[in-house]
C-alpha positions in Angstrom: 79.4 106.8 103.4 81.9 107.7 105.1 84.2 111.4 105.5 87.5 112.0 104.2 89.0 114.6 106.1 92.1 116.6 105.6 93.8 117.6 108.6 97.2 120.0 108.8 98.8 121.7 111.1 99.1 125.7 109.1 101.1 128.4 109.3 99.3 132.1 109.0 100.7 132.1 105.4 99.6 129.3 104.6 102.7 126.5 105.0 102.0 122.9 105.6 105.3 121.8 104.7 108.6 122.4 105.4 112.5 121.9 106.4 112.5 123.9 109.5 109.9 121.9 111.4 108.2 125.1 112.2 105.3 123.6 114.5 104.7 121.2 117.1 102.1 120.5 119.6 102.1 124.3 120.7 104.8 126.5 121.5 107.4 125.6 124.7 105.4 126.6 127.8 102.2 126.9 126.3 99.2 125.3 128.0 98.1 123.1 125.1 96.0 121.0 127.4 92.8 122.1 125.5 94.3 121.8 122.1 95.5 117.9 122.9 91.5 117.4 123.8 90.7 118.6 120.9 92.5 116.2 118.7 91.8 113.3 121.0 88.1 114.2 120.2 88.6 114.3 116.6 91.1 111.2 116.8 88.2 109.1 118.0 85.6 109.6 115.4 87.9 107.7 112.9 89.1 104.5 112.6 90.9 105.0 109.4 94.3 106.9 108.6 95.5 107.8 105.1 99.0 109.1 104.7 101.3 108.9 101.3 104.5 107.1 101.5 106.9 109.4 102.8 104.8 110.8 105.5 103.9 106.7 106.6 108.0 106.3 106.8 108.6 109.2 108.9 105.4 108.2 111.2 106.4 104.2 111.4 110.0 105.6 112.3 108.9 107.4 115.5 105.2 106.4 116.6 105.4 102.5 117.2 108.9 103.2 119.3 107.2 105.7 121.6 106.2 104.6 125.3 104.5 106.3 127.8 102.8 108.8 124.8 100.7 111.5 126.8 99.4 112.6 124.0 97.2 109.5 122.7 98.8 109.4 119.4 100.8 105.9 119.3 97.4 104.4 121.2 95.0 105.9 118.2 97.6 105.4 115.6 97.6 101.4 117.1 94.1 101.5 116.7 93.3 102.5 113.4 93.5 100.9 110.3 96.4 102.8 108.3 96.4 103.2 104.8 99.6 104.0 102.8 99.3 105.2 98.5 102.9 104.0 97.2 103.4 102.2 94.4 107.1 101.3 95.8 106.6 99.9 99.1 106.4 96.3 99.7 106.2 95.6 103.6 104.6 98.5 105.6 106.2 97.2 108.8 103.8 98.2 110.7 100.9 96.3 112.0 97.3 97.4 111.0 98.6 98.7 107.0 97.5 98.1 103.8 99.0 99.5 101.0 97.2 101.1 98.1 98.2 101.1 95.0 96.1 102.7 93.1 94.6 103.8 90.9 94.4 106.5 94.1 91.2 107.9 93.5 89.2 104.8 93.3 91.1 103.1 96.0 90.2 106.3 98.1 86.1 105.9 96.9 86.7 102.1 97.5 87.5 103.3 101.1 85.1 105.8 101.4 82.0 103.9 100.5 83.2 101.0 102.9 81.2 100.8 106.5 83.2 103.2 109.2 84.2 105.9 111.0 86.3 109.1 109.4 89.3 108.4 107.1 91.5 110.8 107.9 94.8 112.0 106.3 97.6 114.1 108.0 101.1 115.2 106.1 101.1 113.8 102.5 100.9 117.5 100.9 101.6 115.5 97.3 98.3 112.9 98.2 96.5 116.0 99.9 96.7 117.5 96.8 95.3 114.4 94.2 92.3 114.1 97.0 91.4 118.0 96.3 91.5 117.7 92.6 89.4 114.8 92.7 86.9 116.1 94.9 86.9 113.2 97.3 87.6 115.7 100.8 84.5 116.0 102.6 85.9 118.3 105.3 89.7 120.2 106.1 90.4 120.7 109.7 92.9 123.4 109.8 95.3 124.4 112.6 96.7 127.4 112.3 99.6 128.2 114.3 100.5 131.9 115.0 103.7 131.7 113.1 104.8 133.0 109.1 106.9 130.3 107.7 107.4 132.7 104.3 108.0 129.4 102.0 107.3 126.0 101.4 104.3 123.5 100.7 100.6 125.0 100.6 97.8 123.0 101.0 96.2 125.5 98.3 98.7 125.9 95.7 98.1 127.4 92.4 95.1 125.2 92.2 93.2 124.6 89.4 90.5 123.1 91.5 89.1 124.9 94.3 86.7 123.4 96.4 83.5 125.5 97.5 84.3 125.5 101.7 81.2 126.2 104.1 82.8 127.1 107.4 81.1 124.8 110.1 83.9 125.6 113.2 86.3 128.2 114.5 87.8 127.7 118.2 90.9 129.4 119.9 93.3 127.2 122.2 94.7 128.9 125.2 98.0 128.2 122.6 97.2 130.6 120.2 96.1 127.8 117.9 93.4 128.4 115.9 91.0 125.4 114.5 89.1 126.2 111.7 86.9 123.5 110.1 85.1 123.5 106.3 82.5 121.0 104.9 82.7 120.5 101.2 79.8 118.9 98.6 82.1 115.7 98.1 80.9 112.5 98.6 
């Protein structure tokens, strides 16, 4: 079977989402050579990427235009089979995407129980938050930025449903960025 793995970029209070665009690969001048390993890395133990609808928009409006990426993004994002949850889009526009339309949570177990690599999902607070409460994440890969956003989207908010989190991974980037990784019993 195979992992679904939430991965977010976090502030230390605990923002994923904003209006401010508060984060970005690190901050200007920062060697963030190490962190871009890192994600590379991670990047290539999936071949699967989940994302809700607004989150697949603002991704297909920047990532198939870039060229000469240094970062590895548009040539893992090319790679991958995407997966966009919207019950309003009809052409995904970009090569490689099927759309889900649910029921979510057995589209997602559909996915899971196919042969593959890591399905991961980036963004999509809103989807993030219907995969916690069904107990289909099998790890969260957190990176925490050294920065206090004071409002906006949690990954955590007023939850209901909690998962139990075993920490399996904590590593500093030269950036300040912090990676902290948790398993979970899902699956």
């Amino acid at each position: 079977m195979r992992d679904l793995i939430i991965t977010q970029n976090i502030t230390l209070d605990g923002v994923v989402s904003n209006d401010t665009g508060w984060f970005g690969p690190a901050g200007p001048g920062d060697d963030h050579e190490d962190l871009n390993a890192a994600l590379m890395a991670q990047a290539d133990a999936s071949d699967a990427f989940l994302v809700g609808r607004v989150t697949f928009e603002e991704m297909r409006g920047f990532w198939p235009k870039q060229q000469d990426d240094a970062t590895g993004v548009t040539d893992h994002l090319d790679r991958v089979a995407k997966y966009v949850v919207s019950g309003t889009l009809d052409d995904p526009g970009w090569d490689g995407t099927t759309i889900l339309r649910g029921p979510v949570e057995e589209e997602v177990r559909a996915l899971k129980a196919a042969a593959g690599r890591d399905i991961v999902l980036t963004g999509s607070v809103r989807l993030a938050h219907a995969l916690i409460d069904s107990g289909l994440v099998d790890e969260y890969r957190l990176f925490t930025y050294p920065h206090v956003e004071g409002r906006g989207r949690r990954l955590f908010e007023d939850r209901t449903t909690v998962p139990e989190l075993r920490p399996v991974e904590v590593r500093t980037f030269r950036s300040g960025v912090v990676l902290s990784r948790y398993r979970t019993d899902a699956g």
